[in-house]
C-alpha positions as CSV (number, residue, x, y, z in Angstrom):
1,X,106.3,100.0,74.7
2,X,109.9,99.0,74.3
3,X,108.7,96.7,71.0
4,X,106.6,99.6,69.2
5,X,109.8,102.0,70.0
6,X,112.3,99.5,68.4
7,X,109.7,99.5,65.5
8,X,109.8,102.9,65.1
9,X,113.6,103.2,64.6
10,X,114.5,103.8,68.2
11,X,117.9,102.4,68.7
12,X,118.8,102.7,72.5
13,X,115.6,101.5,74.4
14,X,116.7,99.8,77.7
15,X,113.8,98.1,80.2
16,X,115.0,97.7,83.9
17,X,113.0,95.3,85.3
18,X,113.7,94.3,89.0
19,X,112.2,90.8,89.1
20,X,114.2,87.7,87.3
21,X,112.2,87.8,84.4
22,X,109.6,89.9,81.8
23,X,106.4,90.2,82.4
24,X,104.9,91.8,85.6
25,X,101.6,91.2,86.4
26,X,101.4,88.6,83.5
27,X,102.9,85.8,86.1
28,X,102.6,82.3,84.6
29,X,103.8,79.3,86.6
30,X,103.8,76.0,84.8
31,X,102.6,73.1,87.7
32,X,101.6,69.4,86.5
33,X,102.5,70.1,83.3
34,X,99.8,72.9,83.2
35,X,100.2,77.0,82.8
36,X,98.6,78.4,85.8
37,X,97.8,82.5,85.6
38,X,98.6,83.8,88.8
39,X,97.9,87.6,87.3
40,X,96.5,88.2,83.5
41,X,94.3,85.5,82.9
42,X,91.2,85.9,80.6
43,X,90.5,87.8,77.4
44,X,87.9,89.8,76.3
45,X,86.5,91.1,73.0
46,X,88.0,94.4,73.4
47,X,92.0,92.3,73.6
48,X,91.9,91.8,69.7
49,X,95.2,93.9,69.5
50,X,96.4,91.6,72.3
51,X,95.4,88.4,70.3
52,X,97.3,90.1,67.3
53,X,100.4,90.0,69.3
54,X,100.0,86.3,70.5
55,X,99.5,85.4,66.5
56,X,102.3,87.5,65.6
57,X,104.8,85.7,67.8
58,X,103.4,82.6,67.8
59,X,102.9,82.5,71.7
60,X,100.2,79.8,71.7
61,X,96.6,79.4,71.3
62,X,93.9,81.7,72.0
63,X,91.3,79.4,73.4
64,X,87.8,79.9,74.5
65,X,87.0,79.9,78.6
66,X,84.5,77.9,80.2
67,X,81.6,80.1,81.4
68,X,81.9,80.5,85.2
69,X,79.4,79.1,88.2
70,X,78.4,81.2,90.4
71,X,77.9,79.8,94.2
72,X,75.2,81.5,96.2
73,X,74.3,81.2,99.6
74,X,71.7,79.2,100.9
75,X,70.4,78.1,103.9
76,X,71.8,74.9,103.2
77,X,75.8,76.0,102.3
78,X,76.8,77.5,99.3
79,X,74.7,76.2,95.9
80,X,76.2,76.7,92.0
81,X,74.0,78.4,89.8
82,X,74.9,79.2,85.9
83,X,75.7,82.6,85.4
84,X,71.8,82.8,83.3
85,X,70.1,81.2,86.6
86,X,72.2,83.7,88.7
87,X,71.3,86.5,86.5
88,X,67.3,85.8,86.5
89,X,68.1,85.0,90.2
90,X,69.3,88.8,90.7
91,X,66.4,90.0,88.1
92,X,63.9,88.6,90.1
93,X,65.3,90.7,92.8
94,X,64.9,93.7,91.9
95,X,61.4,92.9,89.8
96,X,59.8,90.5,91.7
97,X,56.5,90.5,88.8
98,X,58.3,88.9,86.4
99,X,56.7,86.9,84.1
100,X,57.9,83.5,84.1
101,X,60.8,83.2,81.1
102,X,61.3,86.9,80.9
103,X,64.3,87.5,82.6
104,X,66.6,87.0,79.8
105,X,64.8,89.6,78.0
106,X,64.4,92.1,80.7
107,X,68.6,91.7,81.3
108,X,69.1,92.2,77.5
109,X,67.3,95.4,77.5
110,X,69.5,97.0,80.0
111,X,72.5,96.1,78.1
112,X,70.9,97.6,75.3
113,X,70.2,100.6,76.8
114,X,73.0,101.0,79.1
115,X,75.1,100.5,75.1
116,X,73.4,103.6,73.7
117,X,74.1,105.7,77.2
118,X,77.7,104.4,76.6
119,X,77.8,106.1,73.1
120,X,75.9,109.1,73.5
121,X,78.1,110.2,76.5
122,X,81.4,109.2,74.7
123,X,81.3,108.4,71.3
124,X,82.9,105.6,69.4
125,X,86.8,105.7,70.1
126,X,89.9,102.9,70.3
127,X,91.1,101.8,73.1
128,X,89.9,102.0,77.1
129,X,90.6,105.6,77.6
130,X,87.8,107.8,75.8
131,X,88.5,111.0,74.5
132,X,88.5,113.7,77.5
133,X,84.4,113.8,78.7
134,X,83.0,117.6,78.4
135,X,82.1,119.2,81.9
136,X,78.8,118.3,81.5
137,X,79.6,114.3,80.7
138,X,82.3,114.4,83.7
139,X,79.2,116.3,86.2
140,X,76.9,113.2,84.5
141,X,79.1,110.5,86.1
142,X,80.2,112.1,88.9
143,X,78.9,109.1,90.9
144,X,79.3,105.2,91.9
145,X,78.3,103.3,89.4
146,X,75.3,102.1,91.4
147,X,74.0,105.4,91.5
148,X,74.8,105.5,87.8
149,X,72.7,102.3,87.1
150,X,69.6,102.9,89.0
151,X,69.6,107.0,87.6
152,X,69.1,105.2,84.1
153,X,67.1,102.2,85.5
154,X,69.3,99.5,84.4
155,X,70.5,98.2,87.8
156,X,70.1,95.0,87.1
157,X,73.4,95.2,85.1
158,X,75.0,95.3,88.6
159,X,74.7,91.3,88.5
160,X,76.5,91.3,85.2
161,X,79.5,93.9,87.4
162,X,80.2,91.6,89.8
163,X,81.6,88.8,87.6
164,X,82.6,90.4,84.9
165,X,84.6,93.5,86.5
166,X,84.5,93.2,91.1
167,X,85.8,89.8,90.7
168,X,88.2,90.6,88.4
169,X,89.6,93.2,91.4
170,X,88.2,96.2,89.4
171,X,86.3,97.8,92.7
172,X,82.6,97.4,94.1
173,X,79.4,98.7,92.1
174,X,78.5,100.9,95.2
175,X,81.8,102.3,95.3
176,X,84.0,102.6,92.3
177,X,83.5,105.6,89.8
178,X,81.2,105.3,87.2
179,X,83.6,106.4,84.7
180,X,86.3,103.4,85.6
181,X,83.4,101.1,85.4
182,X,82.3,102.6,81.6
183,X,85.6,102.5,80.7
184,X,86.1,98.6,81.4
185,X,82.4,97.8,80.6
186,X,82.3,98.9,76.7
187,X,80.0,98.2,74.1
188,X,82.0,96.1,72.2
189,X,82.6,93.9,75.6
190,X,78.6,93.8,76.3
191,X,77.9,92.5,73.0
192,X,80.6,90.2,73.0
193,X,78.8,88.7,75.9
194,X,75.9,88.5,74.5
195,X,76.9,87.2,71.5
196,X,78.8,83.9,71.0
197,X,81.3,83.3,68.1
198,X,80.1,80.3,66.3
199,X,78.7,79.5,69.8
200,X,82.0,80.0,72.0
201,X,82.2,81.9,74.3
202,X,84.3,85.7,73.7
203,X,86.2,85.6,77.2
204,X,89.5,83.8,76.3
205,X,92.3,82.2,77.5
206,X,95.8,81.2,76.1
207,X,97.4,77.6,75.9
208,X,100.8,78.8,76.8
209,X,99.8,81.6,79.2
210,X,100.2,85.6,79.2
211,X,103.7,85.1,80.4
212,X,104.8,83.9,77.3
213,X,104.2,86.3,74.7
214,X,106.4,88.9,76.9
215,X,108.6,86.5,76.7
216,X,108.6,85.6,73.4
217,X,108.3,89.1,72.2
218,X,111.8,90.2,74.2
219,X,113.6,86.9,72.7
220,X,112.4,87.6,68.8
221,X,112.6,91.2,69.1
222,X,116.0,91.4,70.7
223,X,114.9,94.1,73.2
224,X,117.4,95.4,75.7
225,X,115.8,93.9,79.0
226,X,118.0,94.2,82.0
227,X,116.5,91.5,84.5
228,X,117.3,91.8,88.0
229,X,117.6,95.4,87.9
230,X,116.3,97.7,90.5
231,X,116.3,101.6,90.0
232,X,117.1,102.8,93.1
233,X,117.3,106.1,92.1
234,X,116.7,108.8,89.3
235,X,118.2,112.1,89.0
236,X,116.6,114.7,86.5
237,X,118.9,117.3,84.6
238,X,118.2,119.8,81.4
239,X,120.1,117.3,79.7
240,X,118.4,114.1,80.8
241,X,118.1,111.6,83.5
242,X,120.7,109.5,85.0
243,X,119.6,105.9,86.2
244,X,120.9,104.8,89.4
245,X,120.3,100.8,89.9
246,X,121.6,97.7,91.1
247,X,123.4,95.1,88.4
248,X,123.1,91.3,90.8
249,X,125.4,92.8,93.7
250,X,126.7,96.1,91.3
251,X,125.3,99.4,91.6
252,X,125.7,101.3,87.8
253,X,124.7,104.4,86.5
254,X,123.6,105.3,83.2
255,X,122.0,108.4,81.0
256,X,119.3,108.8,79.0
257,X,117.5,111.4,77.0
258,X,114.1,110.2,77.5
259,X,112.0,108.8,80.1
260,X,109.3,105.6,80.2
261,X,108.4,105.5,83.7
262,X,106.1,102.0,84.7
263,X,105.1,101.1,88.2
264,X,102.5,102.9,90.3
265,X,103.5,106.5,90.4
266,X,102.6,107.4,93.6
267,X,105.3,104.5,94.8
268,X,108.1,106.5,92.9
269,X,108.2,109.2,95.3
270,X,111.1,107.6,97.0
271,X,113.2,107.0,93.1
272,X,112.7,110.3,91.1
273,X,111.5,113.7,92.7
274,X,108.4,114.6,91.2
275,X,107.8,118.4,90.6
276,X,105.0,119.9,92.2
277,X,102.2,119.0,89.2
278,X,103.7,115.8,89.2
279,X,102.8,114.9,92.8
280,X,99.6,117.0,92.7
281,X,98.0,114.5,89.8
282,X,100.0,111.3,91.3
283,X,99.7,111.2,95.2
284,X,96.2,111.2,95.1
285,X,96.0,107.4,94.0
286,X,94.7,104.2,96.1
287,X,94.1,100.5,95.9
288,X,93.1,96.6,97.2
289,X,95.3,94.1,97.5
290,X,94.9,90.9,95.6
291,X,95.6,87.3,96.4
292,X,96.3,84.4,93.9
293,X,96.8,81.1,95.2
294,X,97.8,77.8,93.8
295,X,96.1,75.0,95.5
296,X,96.2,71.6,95.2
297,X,93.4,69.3,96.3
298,X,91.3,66.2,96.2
299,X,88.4,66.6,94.0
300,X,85.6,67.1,96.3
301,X,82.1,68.2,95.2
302,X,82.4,70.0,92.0
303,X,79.8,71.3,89.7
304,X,79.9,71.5,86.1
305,X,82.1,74.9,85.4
306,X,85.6,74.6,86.3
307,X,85.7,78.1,87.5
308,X,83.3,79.6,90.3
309,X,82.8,82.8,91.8
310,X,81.3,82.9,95.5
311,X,78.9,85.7,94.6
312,X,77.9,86.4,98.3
313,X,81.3,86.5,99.3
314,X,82.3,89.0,96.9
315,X,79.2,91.2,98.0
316,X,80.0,90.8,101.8
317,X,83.4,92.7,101.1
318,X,85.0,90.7,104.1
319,X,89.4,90.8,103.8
320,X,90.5,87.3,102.8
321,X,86.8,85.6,101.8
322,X,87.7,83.4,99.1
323,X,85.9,85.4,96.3
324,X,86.7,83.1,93.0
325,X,88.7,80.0,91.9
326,X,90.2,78.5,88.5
327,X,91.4,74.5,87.7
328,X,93.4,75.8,85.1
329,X,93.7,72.0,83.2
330,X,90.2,71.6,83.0
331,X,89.2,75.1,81.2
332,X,92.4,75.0,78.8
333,X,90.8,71.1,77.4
334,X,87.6,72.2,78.3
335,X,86.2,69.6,80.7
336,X,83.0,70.8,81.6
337,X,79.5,69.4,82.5
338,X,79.5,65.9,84.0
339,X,83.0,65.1,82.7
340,X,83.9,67.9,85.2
341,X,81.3,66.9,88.2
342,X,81.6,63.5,88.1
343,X,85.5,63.6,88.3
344,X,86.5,61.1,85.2
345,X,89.3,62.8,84.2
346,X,92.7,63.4,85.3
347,X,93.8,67.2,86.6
348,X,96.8,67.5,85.4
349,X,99.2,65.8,82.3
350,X,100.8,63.8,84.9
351,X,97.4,61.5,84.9
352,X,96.7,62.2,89.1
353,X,93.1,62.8,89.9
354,X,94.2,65.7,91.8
355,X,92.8,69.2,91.7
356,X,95.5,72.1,90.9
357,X,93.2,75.3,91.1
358,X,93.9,79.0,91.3
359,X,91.8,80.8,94.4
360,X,91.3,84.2,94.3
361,X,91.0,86.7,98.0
362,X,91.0,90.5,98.0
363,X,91.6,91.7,100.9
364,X,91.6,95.9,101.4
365,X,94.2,96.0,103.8
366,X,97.6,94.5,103.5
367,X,97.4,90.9,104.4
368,X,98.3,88.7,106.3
369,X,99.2,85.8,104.7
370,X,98.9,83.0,107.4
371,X,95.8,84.2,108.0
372,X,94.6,84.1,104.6
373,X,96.1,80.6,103.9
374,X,94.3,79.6,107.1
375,X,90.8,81.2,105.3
376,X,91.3,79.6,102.2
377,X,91.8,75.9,103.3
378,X,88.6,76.4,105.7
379,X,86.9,77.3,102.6
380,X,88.0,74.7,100.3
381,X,87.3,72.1,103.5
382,X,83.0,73.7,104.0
383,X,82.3,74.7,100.5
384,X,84.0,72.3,98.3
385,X,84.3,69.2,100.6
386,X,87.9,68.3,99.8
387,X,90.8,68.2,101.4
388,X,94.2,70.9,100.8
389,X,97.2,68.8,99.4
390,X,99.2,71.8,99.2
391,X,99.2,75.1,98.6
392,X,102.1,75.6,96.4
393,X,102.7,78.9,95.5
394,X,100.9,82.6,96.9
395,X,101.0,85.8,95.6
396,X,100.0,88.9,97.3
397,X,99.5,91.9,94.3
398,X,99.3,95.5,95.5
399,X,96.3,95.7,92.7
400,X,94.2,98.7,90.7
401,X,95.7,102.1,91.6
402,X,93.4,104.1,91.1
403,X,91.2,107.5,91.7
404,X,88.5,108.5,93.7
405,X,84.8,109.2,92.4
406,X,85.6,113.0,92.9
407,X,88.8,112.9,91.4
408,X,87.7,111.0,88.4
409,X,85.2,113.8,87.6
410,X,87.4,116.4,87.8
411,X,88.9,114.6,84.5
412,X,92.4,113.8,86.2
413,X,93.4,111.2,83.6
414,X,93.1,113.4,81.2
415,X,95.1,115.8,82.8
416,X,98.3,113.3,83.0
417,X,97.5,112.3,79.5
418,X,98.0,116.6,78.4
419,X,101.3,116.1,80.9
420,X,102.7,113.4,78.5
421,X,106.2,114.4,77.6
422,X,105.8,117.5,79.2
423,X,109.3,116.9,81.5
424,X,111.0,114.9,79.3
425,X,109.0,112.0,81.2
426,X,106.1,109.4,79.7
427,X,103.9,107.9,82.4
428,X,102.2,104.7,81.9
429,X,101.2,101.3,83.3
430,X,97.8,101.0,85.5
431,X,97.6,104.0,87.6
432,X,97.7,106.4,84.6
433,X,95.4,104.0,82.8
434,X,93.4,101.2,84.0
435,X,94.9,97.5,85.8
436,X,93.7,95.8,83.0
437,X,96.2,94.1,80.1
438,X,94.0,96.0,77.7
439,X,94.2,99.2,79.6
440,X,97.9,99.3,79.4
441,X,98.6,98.4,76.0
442,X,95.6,100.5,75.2
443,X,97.7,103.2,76.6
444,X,100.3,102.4,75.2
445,X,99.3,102.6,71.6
446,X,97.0,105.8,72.4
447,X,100.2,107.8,73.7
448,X,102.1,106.5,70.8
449,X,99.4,108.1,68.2
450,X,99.0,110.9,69.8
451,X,102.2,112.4,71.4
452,X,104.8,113.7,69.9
453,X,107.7,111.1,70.2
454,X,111.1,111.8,71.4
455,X,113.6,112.9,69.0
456,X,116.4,110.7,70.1
C-alpha cells in the first residue's frame, strides 16, 4: 500500500512496523543455505499481480511446486497416495458404482459445474472480493460450504477443499462460510488446477522466498519503514491522528492527516478507540492458530512428493496433529519421484543428507508449545520413521480472522468496504479481506480503484 501511494505522488507515507524487519506474515528464514517459508509459501493462478511484482523487482524466480502426497490412514499406519489416487479414493466414497477409470471424469464435472455456479451468482470481477452479493445471492450461501456442495451435488469437491484451502488454514468444509470458501476457490484457480502450463504445475513457489520482494520493494522504492516501531497508542482529532509509539527505548509522537490501519482490527481496541460502527463491524471477528515448524531430520521413509498432507489428520480436527509438511530444498530443485524416495540427493547446499522440512499444526486454541513440539517429533518418529535432529525454529501465527456463516450473509465485508475513508481511517490486511497474500493485495488495489484517495 505504502508502494502504490508513493506511486501516486504521496509524499509523506510512513509504515510502523513493530517487528525488526518488512514483511509480516511473509516470514522467510534462510537454513542450509535454503529459503524456508514459515508463512506465504505457494502461488496460485489468481497471484499474477503478485508475480508482476517479483518481476518488477527482480526478487527471484517464480518456480513451479511439486504436487503434494497425501497420507491416509490405514490399518497398517499412514500410506501416501497422489493427490489423483486420493481424489478417486474420496470419489469412490461418495459413489461407490463407479465405473472403473471414471473418477477423473466424475471430479471434473463438479468443477465444471461448481465454475458456472461461481459465475452465475457473482459475475466475472478482479480480485478476491466480489462485488457486494444481492440479498438473494447472500440468503443462497447463507451456509457451510458443505451444505453448499451437496445442495448443488458437487460434494466431491470437498476432497479438492482440504488441500487446496483447510490445509492452507482457510477453515473446515463443514464449517467455514460458503462465501469465504467461493471467494478463495475461483474459477480462474479451479482451472488452473486442472490445467497445466506447458505441463507444470500452476501452484508456485519463489527461489528467494516471499520475504524478499517486501524487502526489495522497501530498499528500491525508498519507502519510509520505521522497523522496531510499536504504536502504542492513537489519538483521533478533526484535524488528524497523532501516533504514539516506541523508537528502540524512545517513545515519539507524530501527526498525520490520514490513516492506513493493518493488523487484525478487533486487536486494536486497546491502540485507537473505535466509534461505535467501528466496533459493531470489527469485534465480531475470530480465528485458529497456526504452527510452522522447522525441523531437521534423518531421511526416514519418504515417498515421491516432497510435500505431504496427513488428510485424516486434517479431518480429525484434533489441536496440534501434524496436519502437512514441506522439505523446502527438494521442491525449489525439484527432486521428486525416486530421486526423492530413494534419498540420493543431498537436503541442503551444504551437501548433508539431512532433511530440513517445514511441519505444519493448527491448533484452535492457543497452544502450547511444548506440547506441540512433543506431538510433532512423535509424529515424525511413527509416520515418517526418522529421527528429530533439531527443531530449529517455531512459530505460533494467530491465523484467518474472520466472520461467522451468519455474519458473512448479512454482507459485513461489504459494509467495512462502504466504511472506507469514512473517519479519515482505511482498514485493510486479512480481517477486512481474506489471510491470503492475494486477498490483501487484492484489497489493496480494489480500495485503491475504488475510493476516493486522501487529499494530502
Amino acid at each position: 500500500m505504502a508502494y502504490k501511494l508513493k506511486k501516486a505522488g504521496f509524499k509523506n507515507v510512513v509504515v510502523f512496523e513493530q517487528g525488526k524487519d518488512v514483511g509480516g506474515k511473509s516470514r522467510t528464514i534462510y537454513h542450509r543455505g535454503v529459503p524456508q517459508e514459515f508463512g506465504t509459501c505457494y502461488g496460485q493462478p489468481d497471484y499474477e499481480k503478485i508475480y508482476d511484482l517479483i518481476r518488477e523487482h527482480d526478487a527471484g524466480d517464480i518456480l513451479p511446486m511439486p504436487g503434494p502426497d497425501m497420507w491416509v490412514d490405514t490399518p497398517a499406519g499412514k500410506v501416501p497416495l497422489t493427490t489423483s489416487q486420493y481424489y478417486a479414493l474420496e470419489a469412490r466414497k461418495l459413489k461407490p458404482d463407479l465405473a472403473n477409470g471414471t473418477e477423473g471424469i466424475f471430479f471434473q464435472s463438479a468443477v465444471q459445474k461448481y465454475i458456472g455456479i461461481h459465475r452465475s451468482l457473482f459475475g466475472e470481477y478482479e480480485g478476491m472480493l466480489m462485488p457486494r452479493p444481492n440479498r438473494t445471492v447472500l440468503d443462497a450461501t447463507d451456509k457451510n460450504f458443505l451444505k453448499f456442495l451437496q445442495e448443488h451435488d458437487i460434494e466431491i469437491l470437498k476432497a479438492l477443499f482440504l488441500p487446496a484451502a483447510t490445509m492452507q488454514g482457510y477453515g473446515h468444509v463443514d464449517e467455514i462460510s460458503a462465501l469465504y470458501a467461493m471467494m478463495w476457490l475461483t474459477p480462474n484457480f479451479l482451472l488452473g488446477l486442472l490445467q497445466r502450463t506447458n505441463g507444470e504445475s500452476n501452484i508456485k513457489i519463489v527461489s528467494k522466498g516471499f520475504q524478499f520482494l517486501w524487502k526489495e520493494m522497501t530498499r528500491q522504492n525508498n519507502l519510509d519503514v520505521r522497523l522496531n516501531s510499536q504504536v502504542i497508542g492513537i489519538i483521533r482529532s478533526r484535524k488528524g491522528f497523532r501516533i504514539i509509539y516506541k523508537d528502540c527505548k524512545f517513545w515519539r509522537l507524530e501527526k498525520f492527516d490520514f490513516l492506513i490501519l493493518t493488523p487484525t482490527m478487533k486487536s486494536l481496541s486497546n491502540v485507537i478507540a473505535f466509534n461505535d460502527e467501528e466496533n459493531s463491524l470489527f469485534q465480531k471477528t475470530f480465528g485458529y492458530y497456526f504452527i510452522t515448524t522447522l525441523a531437521d531430520t534423518t531421511y526416514g521413509r519418504r515417498s515421491g512428493a516432497p510435500t505431504g498432507y496427513y488428510a485424516d489428520n486434517i479431518k480429525g480436527k484434533i489441536d496440534n496433529f501434524a496436519w502437512g509438511f514441506r522439505d523446502s530444498y527438494a521442491s525449489l530443485n525439484d527432486i521428486v519421484g525416486t530421486n526423492y524416495s530413494s534419498g540420493v540427493y543431498p537436503g541442503g547446499t551444504d551437501g548433508k543428507k539431512i532433511q530440513s522440512s517445514i511441519f505444519y499444526q493448527m491448533p484452535q486454541s492457543r497452544p502450547d508449545k511444548k506440547i506441540a513440539r512433543r506431538m510433532l517429533r512423535e509424529h515424525i518418529r511413527s509416520v515418517h520413521q526418522a529421527r528429530v535432529l533439531n527443531l530449529e525454529k517455531q512459530i505460533v501465527w494467530d491465523y484467518f480472522p474472520r466472520y461467522s456463516v451468519s455474519d458473512m450473509a448479512t454482507g459485513i465485508l461489504w459494509d467495512i468496504f462502504d466504511m472506507q475513508g469514512k473517519y479519515g481511517i482505511w482498514y485493510i490486511g486479512s480481517s477486512v479481506s481474506y489471510e491470503s497474500l492475494n486477498g490483501v493485495i487484492g484489497y489493496n488495489n480494489l480500495l485503491l480503484k475504488h475510493a476516493e484517495l486522501p487529499r494530502k
